[in-house]
C-alpha positions in Angstrom: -39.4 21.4 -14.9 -42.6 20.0 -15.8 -45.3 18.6 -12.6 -43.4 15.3 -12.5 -40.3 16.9 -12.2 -38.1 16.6 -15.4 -35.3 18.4 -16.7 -37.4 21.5 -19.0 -35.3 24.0 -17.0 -37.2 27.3 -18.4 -39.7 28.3 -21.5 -37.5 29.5 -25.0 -34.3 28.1 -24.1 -32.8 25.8 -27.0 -30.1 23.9 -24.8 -30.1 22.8 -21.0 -30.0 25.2 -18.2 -30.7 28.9 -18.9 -29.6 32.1 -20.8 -28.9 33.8 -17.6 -28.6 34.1 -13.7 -31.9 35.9 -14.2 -33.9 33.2 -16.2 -32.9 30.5 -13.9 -34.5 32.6 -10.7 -37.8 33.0 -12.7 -37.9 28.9 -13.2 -40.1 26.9 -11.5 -39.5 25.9 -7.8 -37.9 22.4 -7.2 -40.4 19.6 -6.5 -37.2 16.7 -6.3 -34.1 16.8 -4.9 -31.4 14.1 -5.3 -28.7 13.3 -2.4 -25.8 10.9 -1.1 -27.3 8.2 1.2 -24.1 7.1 2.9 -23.4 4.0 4.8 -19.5 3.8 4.0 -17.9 3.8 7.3 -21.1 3.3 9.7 -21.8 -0.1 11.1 -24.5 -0.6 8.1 -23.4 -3.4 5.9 -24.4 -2.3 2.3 -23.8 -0.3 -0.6 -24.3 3.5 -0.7 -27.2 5.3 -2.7 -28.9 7.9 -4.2 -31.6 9.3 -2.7 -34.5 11.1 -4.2 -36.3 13.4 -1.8 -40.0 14.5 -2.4 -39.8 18.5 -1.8 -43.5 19.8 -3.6 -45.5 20.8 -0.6 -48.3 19.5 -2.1 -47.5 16.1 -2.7 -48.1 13.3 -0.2 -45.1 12.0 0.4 -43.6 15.7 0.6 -39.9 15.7 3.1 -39.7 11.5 2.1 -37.5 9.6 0.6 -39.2 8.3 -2.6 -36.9 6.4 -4.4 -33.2 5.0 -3.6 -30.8 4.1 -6.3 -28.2 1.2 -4.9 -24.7 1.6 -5.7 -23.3 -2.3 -7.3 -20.4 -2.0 -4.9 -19.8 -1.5 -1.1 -17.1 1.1 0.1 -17.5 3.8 -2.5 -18.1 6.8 0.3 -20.3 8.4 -2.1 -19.5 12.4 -1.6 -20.0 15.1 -4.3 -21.9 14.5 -7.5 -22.8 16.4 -10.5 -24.7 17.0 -14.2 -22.7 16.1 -17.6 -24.2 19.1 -18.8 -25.5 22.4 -17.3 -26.3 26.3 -18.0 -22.8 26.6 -20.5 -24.3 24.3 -22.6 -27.5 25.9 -23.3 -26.5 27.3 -26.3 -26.5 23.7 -27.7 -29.8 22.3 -28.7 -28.2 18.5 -29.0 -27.2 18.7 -25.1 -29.3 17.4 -22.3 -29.4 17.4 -18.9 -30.3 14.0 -18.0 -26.7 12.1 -16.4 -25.6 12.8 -13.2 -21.8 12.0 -12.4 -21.6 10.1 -9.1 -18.2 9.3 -8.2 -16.9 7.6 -5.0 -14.6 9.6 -3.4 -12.9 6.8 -1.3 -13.0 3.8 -3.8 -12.4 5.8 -7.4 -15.1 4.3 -8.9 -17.5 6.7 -11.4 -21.5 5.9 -11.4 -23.3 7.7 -14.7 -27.0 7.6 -12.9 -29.5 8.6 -15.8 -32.5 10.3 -14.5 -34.7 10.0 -17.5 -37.1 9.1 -15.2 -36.7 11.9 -12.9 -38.6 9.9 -9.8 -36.5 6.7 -10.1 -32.8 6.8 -11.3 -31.0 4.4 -13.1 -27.9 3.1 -13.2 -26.5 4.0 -16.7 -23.0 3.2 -16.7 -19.8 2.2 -14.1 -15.9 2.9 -14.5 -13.8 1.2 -12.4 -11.0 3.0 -10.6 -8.7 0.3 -12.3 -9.7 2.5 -15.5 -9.7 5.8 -13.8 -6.1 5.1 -12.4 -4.3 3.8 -16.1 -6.0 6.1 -17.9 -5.3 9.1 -15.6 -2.7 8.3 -12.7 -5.5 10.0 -9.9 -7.6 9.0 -7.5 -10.4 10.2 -4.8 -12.3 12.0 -7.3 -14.6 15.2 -6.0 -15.8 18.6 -7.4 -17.7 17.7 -11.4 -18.5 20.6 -13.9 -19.0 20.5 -17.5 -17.1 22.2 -19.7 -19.0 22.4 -22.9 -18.6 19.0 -24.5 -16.4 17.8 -21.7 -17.0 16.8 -18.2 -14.3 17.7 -15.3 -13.6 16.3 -11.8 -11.3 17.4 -9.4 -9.2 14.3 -8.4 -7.4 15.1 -4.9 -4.7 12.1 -5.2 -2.3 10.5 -7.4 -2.5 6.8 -7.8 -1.0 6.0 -4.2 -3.7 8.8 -2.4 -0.8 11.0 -2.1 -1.0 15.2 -3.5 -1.2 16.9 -5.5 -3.9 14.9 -7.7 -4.9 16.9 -11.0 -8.0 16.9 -13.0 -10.2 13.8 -15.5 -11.4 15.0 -18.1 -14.4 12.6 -20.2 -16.4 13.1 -23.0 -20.3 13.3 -23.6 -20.1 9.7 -23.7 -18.8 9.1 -20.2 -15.2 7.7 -21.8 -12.5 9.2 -19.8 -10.0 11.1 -22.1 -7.1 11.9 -20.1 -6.5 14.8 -17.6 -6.7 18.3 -18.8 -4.6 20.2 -16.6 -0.8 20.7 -18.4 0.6 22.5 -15.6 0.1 22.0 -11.8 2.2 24.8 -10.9 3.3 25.2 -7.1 -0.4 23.2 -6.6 0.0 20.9 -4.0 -3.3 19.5 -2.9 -6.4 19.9 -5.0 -9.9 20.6 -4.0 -13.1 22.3 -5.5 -12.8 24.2 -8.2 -14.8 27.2 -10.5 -14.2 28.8 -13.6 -15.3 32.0 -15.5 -14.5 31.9 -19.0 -15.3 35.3 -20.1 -12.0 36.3 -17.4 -10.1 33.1 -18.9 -9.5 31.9 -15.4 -10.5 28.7 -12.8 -9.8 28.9 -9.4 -9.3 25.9 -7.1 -8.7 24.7 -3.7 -6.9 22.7 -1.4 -8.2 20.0 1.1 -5.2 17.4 1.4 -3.8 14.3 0.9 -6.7 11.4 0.9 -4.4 9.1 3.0 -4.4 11.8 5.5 -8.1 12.9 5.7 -9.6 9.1 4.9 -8.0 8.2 8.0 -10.0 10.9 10.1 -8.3 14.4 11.1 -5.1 14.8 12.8 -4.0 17.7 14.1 -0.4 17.0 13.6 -1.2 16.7 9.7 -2.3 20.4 9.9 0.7 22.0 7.7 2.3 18.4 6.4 -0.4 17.0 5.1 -3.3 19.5 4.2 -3.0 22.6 2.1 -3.3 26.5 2.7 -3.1 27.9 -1.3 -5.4 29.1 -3.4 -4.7 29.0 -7.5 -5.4 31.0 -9.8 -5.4 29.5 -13.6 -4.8 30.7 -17.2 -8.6 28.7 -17.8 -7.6 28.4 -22.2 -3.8 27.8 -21.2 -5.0 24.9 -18.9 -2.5 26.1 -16.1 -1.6 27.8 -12.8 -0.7 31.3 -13.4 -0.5 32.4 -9.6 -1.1 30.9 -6.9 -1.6 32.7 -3.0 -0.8 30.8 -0.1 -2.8 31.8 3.3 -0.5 30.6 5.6 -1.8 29.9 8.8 -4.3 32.5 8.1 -5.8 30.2 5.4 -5.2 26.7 6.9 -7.7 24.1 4.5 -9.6 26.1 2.1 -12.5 24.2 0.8 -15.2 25.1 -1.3 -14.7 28.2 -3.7 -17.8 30.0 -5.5 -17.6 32.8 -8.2 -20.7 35.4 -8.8 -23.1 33.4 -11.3 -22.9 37.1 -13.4 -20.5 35.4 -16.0 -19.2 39.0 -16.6 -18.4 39.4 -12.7 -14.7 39.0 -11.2 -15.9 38.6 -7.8 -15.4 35.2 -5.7 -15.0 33.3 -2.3 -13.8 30.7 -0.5 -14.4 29.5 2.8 -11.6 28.0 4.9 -12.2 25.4 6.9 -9.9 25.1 9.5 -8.9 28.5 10.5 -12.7 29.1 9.8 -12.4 32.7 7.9 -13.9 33.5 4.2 -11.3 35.1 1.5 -12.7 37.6 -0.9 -11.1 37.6 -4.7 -11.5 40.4 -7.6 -9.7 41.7 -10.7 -8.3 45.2 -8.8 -6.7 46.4 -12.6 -3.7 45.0 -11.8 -4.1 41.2 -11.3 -6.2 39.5 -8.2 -7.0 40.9 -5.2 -7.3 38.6 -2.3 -8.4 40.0 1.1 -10.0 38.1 4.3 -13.5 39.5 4.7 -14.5 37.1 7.4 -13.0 35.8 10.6 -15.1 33.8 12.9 -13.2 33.0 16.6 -12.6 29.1 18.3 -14.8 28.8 21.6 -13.6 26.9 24.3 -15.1 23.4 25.3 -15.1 21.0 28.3 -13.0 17.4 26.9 -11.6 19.0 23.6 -7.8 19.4 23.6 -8.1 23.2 21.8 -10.4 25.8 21.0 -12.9 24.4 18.9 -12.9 26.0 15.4 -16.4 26.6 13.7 -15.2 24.8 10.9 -16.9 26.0 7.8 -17.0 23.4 5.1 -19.9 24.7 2.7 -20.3 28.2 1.1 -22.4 29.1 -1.6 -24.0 32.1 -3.7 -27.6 33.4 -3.9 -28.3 33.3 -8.3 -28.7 36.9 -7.8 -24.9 37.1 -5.9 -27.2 39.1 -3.5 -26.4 36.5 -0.2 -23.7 34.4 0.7 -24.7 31.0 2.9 -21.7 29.3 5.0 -21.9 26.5 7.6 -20.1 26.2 10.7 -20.1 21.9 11.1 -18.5 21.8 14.5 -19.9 25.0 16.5 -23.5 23.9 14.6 -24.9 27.2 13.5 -25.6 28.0 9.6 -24.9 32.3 8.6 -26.3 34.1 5.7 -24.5 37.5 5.0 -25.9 40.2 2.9 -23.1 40.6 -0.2 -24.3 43.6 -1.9 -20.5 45.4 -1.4 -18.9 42.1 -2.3 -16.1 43.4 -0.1 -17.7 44.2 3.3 -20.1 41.1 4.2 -23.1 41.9 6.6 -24.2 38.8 8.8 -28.3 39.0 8.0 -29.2 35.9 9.5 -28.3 32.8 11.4 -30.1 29.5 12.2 -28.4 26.7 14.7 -28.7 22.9 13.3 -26.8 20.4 15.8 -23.5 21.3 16.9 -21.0 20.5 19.6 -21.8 23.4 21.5 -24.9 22.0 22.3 -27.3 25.0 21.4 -29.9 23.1 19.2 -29.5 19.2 19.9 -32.9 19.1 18.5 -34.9 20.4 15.3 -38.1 20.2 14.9 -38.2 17.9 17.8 -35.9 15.7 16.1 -32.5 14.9 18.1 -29.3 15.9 15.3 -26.4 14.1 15.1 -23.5 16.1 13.2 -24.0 19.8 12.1 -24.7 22.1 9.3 -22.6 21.3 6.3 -23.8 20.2 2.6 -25.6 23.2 0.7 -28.5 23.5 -1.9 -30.4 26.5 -2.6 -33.6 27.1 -4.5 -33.0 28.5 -7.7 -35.2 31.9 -6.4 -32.9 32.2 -3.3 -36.1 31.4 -1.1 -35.4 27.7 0.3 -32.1 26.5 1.5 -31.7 22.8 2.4 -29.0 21.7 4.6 -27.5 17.7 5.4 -25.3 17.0 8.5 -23.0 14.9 7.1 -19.3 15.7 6.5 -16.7 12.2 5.8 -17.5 9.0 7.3 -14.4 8.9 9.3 -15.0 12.6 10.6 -18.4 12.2 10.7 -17.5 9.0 13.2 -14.5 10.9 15.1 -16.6 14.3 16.1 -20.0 13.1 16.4 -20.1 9.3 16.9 -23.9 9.3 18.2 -24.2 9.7 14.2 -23.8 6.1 13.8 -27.1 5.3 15.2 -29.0 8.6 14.3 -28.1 9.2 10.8 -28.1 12.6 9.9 -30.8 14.5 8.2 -32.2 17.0 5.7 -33.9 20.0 6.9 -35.0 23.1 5.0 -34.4 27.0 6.0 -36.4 29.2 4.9 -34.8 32.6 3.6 -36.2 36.2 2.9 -35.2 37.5 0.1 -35.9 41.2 0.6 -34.4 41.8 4.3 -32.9 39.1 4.9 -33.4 36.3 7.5 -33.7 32.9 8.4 -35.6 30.6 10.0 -36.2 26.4 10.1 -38.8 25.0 8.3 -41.1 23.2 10.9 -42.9 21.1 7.7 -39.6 19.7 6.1 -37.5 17.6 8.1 -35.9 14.4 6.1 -34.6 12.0 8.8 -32.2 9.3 7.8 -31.9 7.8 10.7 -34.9 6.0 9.9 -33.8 4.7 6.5 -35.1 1.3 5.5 -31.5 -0.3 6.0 -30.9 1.6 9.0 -29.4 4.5 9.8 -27.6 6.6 6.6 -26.0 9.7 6.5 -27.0 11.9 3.5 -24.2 14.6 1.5 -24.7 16.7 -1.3 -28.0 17.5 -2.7 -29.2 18.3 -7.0 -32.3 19.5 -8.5 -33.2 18.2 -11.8 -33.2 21.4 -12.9 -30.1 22.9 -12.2 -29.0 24.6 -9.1 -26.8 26.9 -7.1 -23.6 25.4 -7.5 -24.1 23.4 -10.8 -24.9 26.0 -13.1 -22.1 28.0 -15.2 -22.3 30.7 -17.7 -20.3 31.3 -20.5 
C-alpha cells in the first residue's frame, strides 16, 4: 500500500491481492486497520461503526481511532466483515480491492463500505434484510469470501433464525443473486467457511441456531441447539460430500483455516466449547480428521462447571509456519509452531483479560472480556487481538464490559524461534470512545490479510 495507506497490495501484480503466500509476506507492513465498533446490546444508544485504527508507528495519532463510519440503522450487531475481492482475483486486472462487505449479523442488513479513501470510509451501498430474506430465505449473515466474480456469506439461519441457514451469493455489483449451495447435506447449523479450489473442496463449520445464541449461551442448548460436524464439500458440485460429526469431542466448532499454499490439503478448526483444535488432510484415501489439541476446563469459585478455555479465533501464519488460537474465557492467547502439521508445539503464550484473573490489566489498562478476534500482519510479525465476542455473551460472562469497552492491543511475534510478548506502545481502548464505551470485533487491512486472502 502506498504511505497513505491504499489498496496497491505489491509491485508487478495485474489484479488485487498477490501471486502468492510468498509475495504477500514481502508487502509492505500495515499502517491502517479497520474494525467493528459495537454498541448493539450495551447500554449505548446508537448505531454501530467502523472503526479505522492508526497502526504506522510513526504517525502521530499511531494506536487511535482516526476515523469512524456510522452505520444508518441501530441494532445491526455488526460482527464479521470482509473484501468483494481478494488474492483469487489477482489474475484480473478489471478487479479492485476497494468494498468491504459489512453485514449485521443480528438485524440481516448488508453495508458495501467503499474505502476509496482508505482514511475515511464511506457508505456505498445498503440491502435490507427484507431483500436478503425474499431473495434468499436466510438470515444472521457471517463468514464473506469472494469467489472470483462472486461474493459469498455464510448465513447461519433460515428466515425464522432457525438451522441450518445456507449460503448468499452477490455479484461484483453488490445485487444478491440467490444462494449457491444446491445441497446442504446432513448440514445442520452453518458457520465459517474456506475453500481450496485446486482440491475442489470448502469446508465449513457449525455454531448454531441464531435464536439460541442471540439470546446468550445456555448450557441446556449444548446438543439441541448448537452443532458438533464438520463438512466437507464437492467446491465445483456446490455440495456436501462428507460430513464428520465430533460428538461431544467436537461440541461448537467455529472458525476453520486451510494452509494459504493453494496446493496444500492441510487445515484446522478450533472448537469452541469442548476447547480442542481438529487437524484435516488428504491421507490418499479421502480426509483425515484427527484432534491434535486438547486444552483441560479449570475449576472456578461461582461458576456452576469447569470453566472451558473456550477458543473462538484460530488462524494461520502466510507462511503456514504458526498457528494463533485464543482462549476467551480462561484469557490467555497460544501460538504453536505447525511445521509437522500433525504434531502442534505450543511456542508461545501471552495472557489478555480472562476470568481466571491472571492479567486484569495490560499495559496498565484494566480488560474487560478476553482474547478473541484475530489479525495478523501479513509478515507474521504483529498480531492484533479485540476482546469482544457477541453482545449478549459479551454481557452474560463479563458484564464490567458494559462500562469498559473492550480494546485492541498488539502482540508482538518472533518469527524465527517463536515467542510472544504484548506490545507496551499499542493499546487501542474503546472504552473511551467518543459515544462512550464500544466493544470492537474483527479487524482488515487495506491490503489484504491473514484470513481474507485465497489462492487459486
Amino acid at each position: 500500500m502506498t504511505s497513505n495507506g491504499h489498496h496497491h497490495d505489491a509491485p508487478h501484480c495485474c489484479g488485487p491481492g498477490f501471486a502468492s503466500p510468498k509475495d504477500a509476506m514481502a508487502a509492505p507492513r500495515e499502517k491502517l486497520l479497520y474494525t467493528i465498533g459495537l454498541y448493539t446490546g450495551s447500554k449505548v444508544d446508537a448505531p454501530d461503526y467502523l472503526a479505522t485504527v492508526d497502526a504506522d508507528p510513526a504517525s502521530p495519532t499511531y494506536s487511535q481511532v482516526i476515523h469512524r463510519l456510522e452505520m444508518p440503522n441501530k441494532g445491526d450487531e455488526l460482527h464479521h466483515f470482509g473484501w468483494n475481492a481478494c488474492s483469487s482475483c489477482h489474475g484480473d486486472a478489471s478487479a479492485e480491492r476497494r468494498f468491504l462487505v459489512v453485514p449485521g449479523f443480528k438485524s440481516s442488513r448488508i453495508h458495501i463500505v467503499d474505502t476509496a479513501d482508505p482514511r475515511a470510509p464511506k457508505l456505498h451501498k445498503v440491502i435490507e434484510p427484507e431483500e436478503v430474506i425474499a431473495k434468499t430465505g436466510l438470515t444472521a449473515p457471517h463468514t464473506i469470501h469472494c469467489l472470483g466474480k462472486e461474493i459469498i456469506i455464510s448465513m447461519l439461519g433460515n428466515a425464522d433464525g432457525e438451522g441450518p441457514g445456507g449460503f448468499l451469493t452477490m455479484d461484483q455489483d453488490f445485487n444478491i443473486t440467490g444462494r449457491w449451495e444446491k445441497d446442504l447435506g446432513a448440514m445442520k447449523y452453518g458457520y465459517d467457511f474456506w475453500y481450496q479450489p485446486r482440491h475442489n473442496v470448502m469446508v465449513s463449520s457449525e455454531f448454531g441456531a441464531p435464536n439460541a445464541f442471540f439470546g446468550g449461551f445456555k448450557l441446556e442448548d449444548v446438543g439441541k441447539r448448537y452443532g458438533s460436524q464438520i463438512h466437507f464439500w464437492d467446491f465445483e458440485g456446490r455440495r456436501v460430500e462428507k460430513s464428520y460429526d465430533l460428538g461431544t469431542d467436537g461440541m461448537i466448532p467455529l472458525e476453520v483455516r486451510f494452509h494459504h499454499d493453494p496446493v496444500s490439503t492441510h487445515g484446522y478448526v478450533g472448537v469452541a466449547l469442548s476447547s480442542n483444535v481438529w487437524h484435516w488432510h488428504k491421507n490418499g484415501q479421502g480426509w483425515q480428521l484427527d484432534k491434535v489439541i486438547q486444552e483441560e476446563p479449570v475449576e472456578i469459585e461461582g461458576f456452576p462447571v469447569p470453566l472451558p478455555p473456550l477458543i473462538t479465533d484460530i488462524l494461520l501464519s502466510m507462511d503456514d509456519r504458526f498457528m494463533y488460537f485464543s482462549n476467551w474465557l480462561h484469557g490467555d492467547l497460544r501460538q504453536y509452531d505447525i511445521s509437522d502439521p500433525a504434531n502442534p508445539k505450543l511456542t508461545g503464550q501471552v495472557w489478555i483479560g480472562g476470568m481466571l484473573g491472571k492479567a486484569p490489566e495490560v499495559n496498565g489498562r484494566k480488560v474487560a472480556g478476553g482474547p478473541q478476534m484475530l489479525q495478523l500482519s501479513l509478515d507474521g510479525k504483529r498480531l492484533y487481538c479485540t476482546t469482544s465476542l457477541l453482545s449478549a455473551w459479551d454481557n452474560q460472562f463479563y458484564p464490567a464490559m458494559d462500562d469498559q469497552g473492550s480494546c485492541m492491543v498488539q502482540i508482538d511475534c518472533d518469527t524465527e524461534k517463536g515467542g510472544m510478548s504484548i506490545n507496551r506502545e499499542f493499546f487501542v481502548d474503546f472504552g473511551k470512545e467518543p459515544k462512550g464505551p464500544a466493544r470492537a470485533h474483527e479487524t482488515r487491512y487495506p491490503g489484504g490479510d491473514c484470513t481474507s486472502d485465497i489462492w487459486l
